[in-house]
N, C-alpha and C positions, 0 to 999 in steps of 0.2 A: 274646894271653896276658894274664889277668890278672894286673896289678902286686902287686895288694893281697892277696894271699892272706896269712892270719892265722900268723907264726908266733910270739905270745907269748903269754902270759895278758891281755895287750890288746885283748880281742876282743869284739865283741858277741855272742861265741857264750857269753862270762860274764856278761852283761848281764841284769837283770831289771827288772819296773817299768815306771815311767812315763819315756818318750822327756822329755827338758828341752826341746828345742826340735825338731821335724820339720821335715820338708821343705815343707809351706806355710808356714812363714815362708821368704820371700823373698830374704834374705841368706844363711839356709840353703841355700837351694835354689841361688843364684845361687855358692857357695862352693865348696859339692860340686862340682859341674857344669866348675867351672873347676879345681879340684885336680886332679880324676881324669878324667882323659882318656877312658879306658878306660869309667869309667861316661855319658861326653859319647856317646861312640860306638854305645853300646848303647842308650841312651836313643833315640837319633836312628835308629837300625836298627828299632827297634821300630814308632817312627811315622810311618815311611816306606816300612815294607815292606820291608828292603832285609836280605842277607846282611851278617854282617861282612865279609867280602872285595869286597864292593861298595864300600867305606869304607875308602878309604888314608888320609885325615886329615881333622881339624875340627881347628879353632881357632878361638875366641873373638877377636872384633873389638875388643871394648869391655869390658877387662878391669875387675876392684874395686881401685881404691886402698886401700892400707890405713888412711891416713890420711883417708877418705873419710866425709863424714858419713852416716848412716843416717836422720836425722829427720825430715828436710825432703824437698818433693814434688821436689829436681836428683838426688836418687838414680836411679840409673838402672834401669829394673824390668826392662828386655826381657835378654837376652843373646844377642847378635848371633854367628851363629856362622860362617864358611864354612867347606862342605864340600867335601871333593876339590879346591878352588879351582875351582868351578865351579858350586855354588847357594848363598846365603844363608838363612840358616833364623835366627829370631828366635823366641825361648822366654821365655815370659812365664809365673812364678806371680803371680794374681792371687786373693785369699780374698776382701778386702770388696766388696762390690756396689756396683760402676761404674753409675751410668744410663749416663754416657756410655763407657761399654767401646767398644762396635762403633765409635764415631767415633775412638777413641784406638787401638784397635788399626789401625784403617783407616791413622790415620796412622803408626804403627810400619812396616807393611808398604809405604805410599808413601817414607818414607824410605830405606826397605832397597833396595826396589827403585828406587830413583833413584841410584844408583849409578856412573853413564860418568859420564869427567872430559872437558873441553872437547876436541872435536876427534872423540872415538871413534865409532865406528860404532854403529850402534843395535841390529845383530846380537847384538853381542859382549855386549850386558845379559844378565845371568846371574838365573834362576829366583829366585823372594824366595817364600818362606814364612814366616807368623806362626802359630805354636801356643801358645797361650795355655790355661792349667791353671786353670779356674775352679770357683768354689765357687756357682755361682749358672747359672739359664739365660740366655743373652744374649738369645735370641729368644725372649719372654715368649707372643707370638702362637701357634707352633710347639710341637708336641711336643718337648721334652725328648729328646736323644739321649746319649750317651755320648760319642762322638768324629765330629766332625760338620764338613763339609770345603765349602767354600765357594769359589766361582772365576766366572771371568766368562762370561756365557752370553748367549746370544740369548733376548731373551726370548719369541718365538716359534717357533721349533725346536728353543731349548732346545742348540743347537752349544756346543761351548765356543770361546771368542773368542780365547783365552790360556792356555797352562798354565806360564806363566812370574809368574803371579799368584794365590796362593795362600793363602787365609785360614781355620786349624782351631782345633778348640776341642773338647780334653777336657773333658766336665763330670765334675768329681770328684764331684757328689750323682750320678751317676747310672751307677756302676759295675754296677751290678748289671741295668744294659740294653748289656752290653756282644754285640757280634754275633761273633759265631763267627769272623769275621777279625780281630776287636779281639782276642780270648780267643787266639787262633791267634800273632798278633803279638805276646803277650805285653804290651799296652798296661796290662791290666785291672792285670797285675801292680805296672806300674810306681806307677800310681794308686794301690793299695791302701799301698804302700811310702809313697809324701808324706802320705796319710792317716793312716798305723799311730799309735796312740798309748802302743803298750807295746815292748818286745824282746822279748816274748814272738811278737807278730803278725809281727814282721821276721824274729825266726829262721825262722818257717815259710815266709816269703814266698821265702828268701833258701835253701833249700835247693834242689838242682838246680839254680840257677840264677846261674851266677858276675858275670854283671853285678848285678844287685839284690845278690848277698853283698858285691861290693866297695862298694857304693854304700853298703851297710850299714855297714862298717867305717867311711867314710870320715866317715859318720852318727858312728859312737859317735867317733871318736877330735876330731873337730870340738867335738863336745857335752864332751867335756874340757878342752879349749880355755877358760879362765877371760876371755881376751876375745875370743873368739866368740861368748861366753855372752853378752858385755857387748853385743856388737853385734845379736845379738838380741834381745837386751831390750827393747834401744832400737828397733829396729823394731818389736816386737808392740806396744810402747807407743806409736806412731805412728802404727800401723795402725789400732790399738783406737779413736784421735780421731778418725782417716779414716770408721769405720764407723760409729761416733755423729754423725761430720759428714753421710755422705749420709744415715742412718736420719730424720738431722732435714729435709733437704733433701724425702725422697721426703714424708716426715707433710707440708710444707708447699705442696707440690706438689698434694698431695691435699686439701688445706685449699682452698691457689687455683682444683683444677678445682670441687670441690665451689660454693663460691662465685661461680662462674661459670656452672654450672649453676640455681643459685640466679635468678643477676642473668636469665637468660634466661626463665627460669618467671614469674620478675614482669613482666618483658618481653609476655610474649605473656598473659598476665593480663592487664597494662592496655590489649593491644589488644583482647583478645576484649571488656572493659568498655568500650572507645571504638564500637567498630561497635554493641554495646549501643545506645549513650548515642543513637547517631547516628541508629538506626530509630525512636527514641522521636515 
């Protein structure tokens, strides 16, 4: 049952305009998520394939301090969640462009799935998946997917080795390649929801469908929140350095190959002039 159904004039269904802060800020995201149970559940049913009644419980491992700073890189980005008591699933919004994502996320998911405490059985290790919500494609090589699901394989038959190891990735650019089971699963929906940037796109998203309405709610009534506000701020403003920090990284990255490129051309310049020199 959903908790949050609207009975006051406090509702995003009076809402218009520009959203203050969405769900790609990351303390948004990690806020909701953790308030409302109810929207944790349906999120997690969505990109798991799974009925609500498949889903007795999730809880959050690694809750938000309130006294917690937002600024600095000990903020914590994943939200570690288990479910049923019995998988770990780790949810990461991520907007600015990581080069090192895949190595960061790698490590998110080796932590989660490292798990037994001394003595236990190796059986008893419980399923780890990482879904990470990005703004960017991870795998630049590769066509661009929408939600795209990665695990460990043989790399000759192509077997899977593990399905207790589990690494996904919504691309929020790329909603609109969503496949008939993402659409079916309601995934596309949730995306378009962390995307929206009015109440206008949320009401629509958020009709028929009572997980997105409460997530909506829990959207505006957060966004009231005068330090919610404050703590978002402070993340977008921290994020905004993060993104001018890698934009300068990758320019200078690109500086270094090019330069290298460079140093190799005059390289084989001054051999092709030595073998020259040498038939004279």
């Amino acid at each position: 049952m959903n908790p949050t159904k609207e009975t006051s004039s406090l509702s995003y269904l009076n809402a218009t305009g520009h959203i203050p802060y969405g769900m790609t800020n990351d303390y948004m995201f990690r806020l909701i998520l953790e308030k409302n149970n109810y929207v944790l559940k349906g999120l997690i049913c969505s990109l798991l394939s799974l009925t609500p009644e498949k889903i007795t419980s999730v809880e959050i491992q690694n809750p938000i301090l309130l006294n917690e700073t937002v600024k600095d890189k000990e903020f914590i980005l994943d939200i570690k969640v288990l479910m049923n008591d019995s998988a770990i699933i780790n949810l990461e919004m991520q907007m600015a462009y990581m080069l090192n994502w895949r190595e960061r996320s790698l490590s998110y998911l080796c932590r989660a799935f490292d798990q037994l405490s001394h003595g236990q059985l190796y059986d008893n290790v419980k399923p780890a998946i990482h879904i990470g919500f990005l703004n960017f494609n991870p795998t630049p090589d590769d066509k661009p997917e929408f939600y795209a699901s990665y695990k460990l394989l043989n790399e000759k038959t192509h077997a899977a080795y593990s399905d207790k190891f589990i690494l996904r990735v919504v691309n929020l650019k790329q909603i609109d390649s969503a496949t008939d089971e993402d659409r079916a699963n309601r995934i596309d929906y949730w995306a378009r929801l962390f995307t929206a940037t009015t109440w206008e796109e949320i009401k629509m998203l958020a009709q028929n469908n009572d997980f997105i309405a409460s997530a909506s709610q829990s959207l505006y009534e957060s966004n009231a929140d005068e330090i919610t506000r404050e703590k978002c701020r402070a993340r977008e403003n921290y994020m905004c350095l993060e993104r001018k920090l890698a934009e300068q990284e990758a320019a200078l990255s690109e500086k270094d190959n090019a330069l290298a490129e460079k140093d190799k051309l005059i390289r084989q310049l001054q051999k092709q002039l030595a073998e020259i020199q040498s038939t004279d």
